[in-house]
N, C-alpha and C positions, 0 to 999 in steps of 0.2 A: 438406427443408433444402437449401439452395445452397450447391454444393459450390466455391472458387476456389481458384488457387493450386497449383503443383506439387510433387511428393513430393519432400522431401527427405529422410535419411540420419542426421537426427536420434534415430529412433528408438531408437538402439541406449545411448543417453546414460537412457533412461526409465528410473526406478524411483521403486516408490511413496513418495510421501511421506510419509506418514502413519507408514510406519516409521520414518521419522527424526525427528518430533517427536509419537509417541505418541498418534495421533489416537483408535488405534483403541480405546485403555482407555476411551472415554467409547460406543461401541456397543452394548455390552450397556446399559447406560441407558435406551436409546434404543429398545428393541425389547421387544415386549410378548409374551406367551407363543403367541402366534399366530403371532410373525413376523414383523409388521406394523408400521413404526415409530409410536411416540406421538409425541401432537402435543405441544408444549412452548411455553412462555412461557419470558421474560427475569426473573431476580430482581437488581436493579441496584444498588450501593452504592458509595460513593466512600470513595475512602481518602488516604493523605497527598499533600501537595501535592507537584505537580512544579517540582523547582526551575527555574529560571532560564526559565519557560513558552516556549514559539516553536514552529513550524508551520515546515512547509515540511522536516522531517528524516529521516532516516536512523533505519529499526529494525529491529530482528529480536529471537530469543529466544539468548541466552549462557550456557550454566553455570545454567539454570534461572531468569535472568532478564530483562524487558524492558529492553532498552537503545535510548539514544535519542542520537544524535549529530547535533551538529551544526543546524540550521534560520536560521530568521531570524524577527528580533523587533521592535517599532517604539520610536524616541526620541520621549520624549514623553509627553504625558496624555490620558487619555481625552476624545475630542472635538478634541484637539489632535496629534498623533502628528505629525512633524514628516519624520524619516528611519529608512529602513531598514536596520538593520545584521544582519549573518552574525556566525555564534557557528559556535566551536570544540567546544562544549563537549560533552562526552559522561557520561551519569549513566545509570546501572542501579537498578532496580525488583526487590525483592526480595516476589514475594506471600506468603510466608510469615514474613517479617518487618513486610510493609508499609511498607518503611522504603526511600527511595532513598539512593545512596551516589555521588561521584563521582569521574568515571575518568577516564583520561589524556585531553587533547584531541587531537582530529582534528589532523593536520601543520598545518589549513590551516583557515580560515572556510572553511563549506561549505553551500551551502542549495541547496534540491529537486534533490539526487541520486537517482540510481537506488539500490537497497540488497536485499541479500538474506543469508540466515545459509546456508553450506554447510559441513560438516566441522568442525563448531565457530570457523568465522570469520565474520565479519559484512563482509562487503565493499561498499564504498559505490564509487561509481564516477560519473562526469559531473559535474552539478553546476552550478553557478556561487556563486564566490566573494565579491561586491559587483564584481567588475570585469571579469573571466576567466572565459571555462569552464574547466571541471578538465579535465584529461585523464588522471591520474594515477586508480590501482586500488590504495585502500587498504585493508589488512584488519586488523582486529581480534580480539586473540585474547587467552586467558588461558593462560599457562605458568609454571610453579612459581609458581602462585600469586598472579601478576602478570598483570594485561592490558597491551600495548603494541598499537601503530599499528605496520604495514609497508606500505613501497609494495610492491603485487603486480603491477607490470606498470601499462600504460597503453593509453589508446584513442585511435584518432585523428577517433572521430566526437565532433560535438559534440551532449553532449546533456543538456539540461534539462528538469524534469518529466517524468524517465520512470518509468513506475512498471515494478519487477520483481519475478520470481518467481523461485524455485529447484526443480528438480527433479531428485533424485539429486545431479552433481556438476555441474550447469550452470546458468546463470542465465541465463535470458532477459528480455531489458528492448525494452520495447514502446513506440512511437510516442516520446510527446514533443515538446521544438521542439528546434531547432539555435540559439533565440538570446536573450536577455533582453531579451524587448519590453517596457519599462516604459512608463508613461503619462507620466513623469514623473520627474525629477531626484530626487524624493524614494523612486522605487524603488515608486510606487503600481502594482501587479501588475495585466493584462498584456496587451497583443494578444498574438496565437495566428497570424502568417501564417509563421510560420517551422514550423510542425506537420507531424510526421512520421509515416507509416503504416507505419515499417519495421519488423522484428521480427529482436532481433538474438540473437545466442548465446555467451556467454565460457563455455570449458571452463577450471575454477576450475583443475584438476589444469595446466593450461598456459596460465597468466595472460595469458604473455610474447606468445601467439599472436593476441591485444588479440580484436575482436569479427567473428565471422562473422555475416554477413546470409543471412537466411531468406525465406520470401513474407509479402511486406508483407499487410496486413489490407484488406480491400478497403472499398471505399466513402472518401469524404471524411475528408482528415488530421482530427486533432482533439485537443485535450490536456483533461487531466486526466480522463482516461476511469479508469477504476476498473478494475484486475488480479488473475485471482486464477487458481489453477492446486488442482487435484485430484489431482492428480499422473498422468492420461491425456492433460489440456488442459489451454492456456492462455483464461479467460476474458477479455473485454474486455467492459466495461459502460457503453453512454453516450458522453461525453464534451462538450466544447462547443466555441465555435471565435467570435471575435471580432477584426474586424479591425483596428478603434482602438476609443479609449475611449467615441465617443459614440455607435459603431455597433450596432446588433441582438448579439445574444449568441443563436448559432443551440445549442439542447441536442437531442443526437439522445437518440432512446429506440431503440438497435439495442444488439443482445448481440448479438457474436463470439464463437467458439471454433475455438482451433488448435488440432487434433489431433495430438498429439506423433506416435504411430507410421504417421501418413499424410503428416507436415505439409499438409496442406489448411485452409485454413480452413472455417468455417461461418456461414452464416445463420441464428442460433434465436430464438424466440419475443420480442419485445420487451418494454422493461419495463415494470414493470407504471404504471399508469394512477397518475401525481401523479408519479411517482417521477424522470422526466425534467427534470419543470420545481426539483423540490428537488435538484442537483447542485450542486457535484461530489459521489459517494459514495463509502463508503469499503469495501470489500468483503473477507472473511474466510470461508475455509472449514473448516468440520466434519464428519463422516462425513455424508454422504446431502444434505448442504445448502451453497448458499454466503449468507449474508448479507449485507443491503446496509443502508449505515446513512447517515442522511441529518444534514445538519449541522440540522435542525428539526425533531427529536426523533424520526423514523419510522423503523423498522426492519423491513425485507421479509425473509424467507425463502425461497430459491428449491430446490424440491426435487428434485434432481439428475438422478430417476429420472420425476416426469410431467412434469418442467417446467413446474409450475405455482407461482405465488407466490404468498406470502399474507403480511398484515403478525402481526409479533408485538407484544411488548411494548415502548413508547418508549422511549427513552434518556430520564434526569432530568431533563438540559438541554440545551438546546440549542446545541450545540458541533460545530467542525467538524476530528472528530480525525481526524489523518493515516493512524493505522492501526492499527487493530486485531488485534491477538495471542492466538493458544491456548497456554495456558499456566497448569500443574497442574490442570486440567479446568475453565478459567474462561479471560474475554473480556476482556484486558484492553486498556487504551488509556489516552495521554497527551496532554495539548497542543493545540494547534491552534487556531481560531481560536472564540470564543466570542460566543455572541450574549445579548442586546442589544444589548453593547459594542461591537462589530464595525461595520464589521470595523477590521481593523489591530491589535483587541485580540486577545492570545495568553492563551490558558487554563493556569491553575494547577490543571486538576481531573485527578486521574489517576480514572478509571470502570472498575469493574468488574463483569462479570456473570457468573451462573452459571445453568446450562438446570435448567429444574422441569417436573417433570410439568404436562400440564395438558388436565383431563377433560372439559372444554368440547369438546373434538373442535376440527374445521378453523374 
């Protein structure tokens, strides 16, 4: 592995994650009397529809459920989609009711923010509005019974299309661009020269203190790379890079990993073979695994401990959801953009999965 990047100080911010969202009750599952994890398949079912469908938002897990704020969605009919408009809107996923409910609105229209849930808040951060980036740190939270919206502080980088993680009490939000390259008046999404390789850090506990910057990720900027963290690293998966609308669209197949208690980054194994050319992906981890789910129905597994990938079970359809959640020992996910229709069409399906045995081996 190639090692870049100099130690920072970050370390002392790390704890595992898995304690905070209960990864580890699905373990024993997962381990056969040898010791040895089983190998598993996907059992996939859809449940009620997501209201108001849009892509491009803001989610994490709240009070035991998926919540989704905020995105963007197109004016218009299929084949026809005309302009893109930003939604305030914020609605909660209840998996044991299967019923959504919805919640206060975001202060503001808010689409491809960065978003992570720490301490029982959900804070969205960057963004662009249909006009402006945000620079405002909003959190969401439920108290006596009620969710509201607070501003937490503000940043003064600009940044759109970042995707983030949480670890312990800090969020780190990765790459991104600094600006809304649309194709077009109607908001047709996006050159990529504005893409950033920074790697930034807000300590939730001191909002006010906005983002400290880390060692950037080496290699060529890039957006809509796919983030996911273990709670030891930050992974980075991919990503693509286009300079206007009629140019090449370069998809790398590189995985990154930052190393929380070294900060260094890492060179590992690339992705696996189709997986580059079906991006952007949407990536989610589990004890022992992180998986990578493609908007054309494929779903890789990548096993923590060889590093080796191998596909599991397809999603239904072919849909390209923003992100995927663990949650009461099940995979859920909402929105984003779906295909045939697509694009510009936004999905009404919320999918959910749960892990099954499965005695076929690798």
């Amino acid at each position: 592995m190639q090692r870049v990047g100099p130690k920072t100080s970050s370390s002392k911010f790390v704890t595992s994650i898995f304690a905070t969202i209960g990864l580890l009750a699905l373990a024993g599952t997962l381990i056969m009397a040898g010791g040895s994890p089983t190998f598993w398949s996907l059992e996939w079912t859809q449940s009620a529809s997501f209201p108001e469908p849009r892509s491009g938002y803001a989610a994490g897990v709240l009070d035991g459920k998926l919540v989704i704020a905020g995105g963007t969605y197109w004016e218009g009919t299929p084949g026809h989609w005309t302009k893109k408009l930003y939604s305030a809107s914020t609605h909660a996923f209840d998996p044991t009711s299967q019923h959504w409910e919805k919640l206060p609105d975001l202060p503001v229209p808010l689409g491809y923010p960065a978003s992570a849930v720490v301490g029982g808040r959900l804070f969205v951060l960057g963004g662009y509005t249909g006009s402006t980036v945000n620079h405002q740190i909003f959190a969401l939270q439920k108290t006596g019974g009620q969710y509201a919206w607070r501003v937490s502080g503000s940043i003064k980088a600009d940044r759109i299309f970042a995707p983030a993680v949480s670890v312990g009490r800090v969020i780190y939000v990765v790459g991104g661009t600094t600006a809304f390259e649309a194709f077009d008046a109607a908001g047709t999404c996006c050159a990529s020269n504005t893409a950033t390789s920074t790697l930034l850090e807000l300590d939730t506990d001191h909002p006010a203190n906005g983002l400290k910057q880390l060692s950037s990720y080496p290699g060529k900027a890039r957006w809509l790379s796919s983030v996911a963290s273990d709670g030891k690293s930050i992974w980075l998966f991919g990503g693509l890079f286009q300079a206007e609308q009629k140019a090449p669209v370069t998809k790398f197949d590189e995985v990154l990993r930052y190393d929380l208690s070294t900060g260094q980054w890492h060179v590992m194994p690339p992705l696996p073979t189709g997986a580059a050319d079906l991006q952007p992906l949407t990536s989610l981890v589990i004890p022992n695994y992180i998986l990578l789910f493609s908007a054309k129905k494929h779903v890789w597994k990548l096993d923590l401990r060889s590093q080796r990938y191998a596909k599991t079970t397809p999603m239904p359809e072919a849909v390209a959801v923003d992100r995927f959640l663990w949650l009461h020992q099940q995979i859920i996910g909402a929105g984003g953009e779906i295909q045939p229709e697509g694009p510009r069409r936004r999905s009404p399906l919320t999918l959910i999965a749960r892990l099954a045995a499965d005695s076929s081996g690798p």
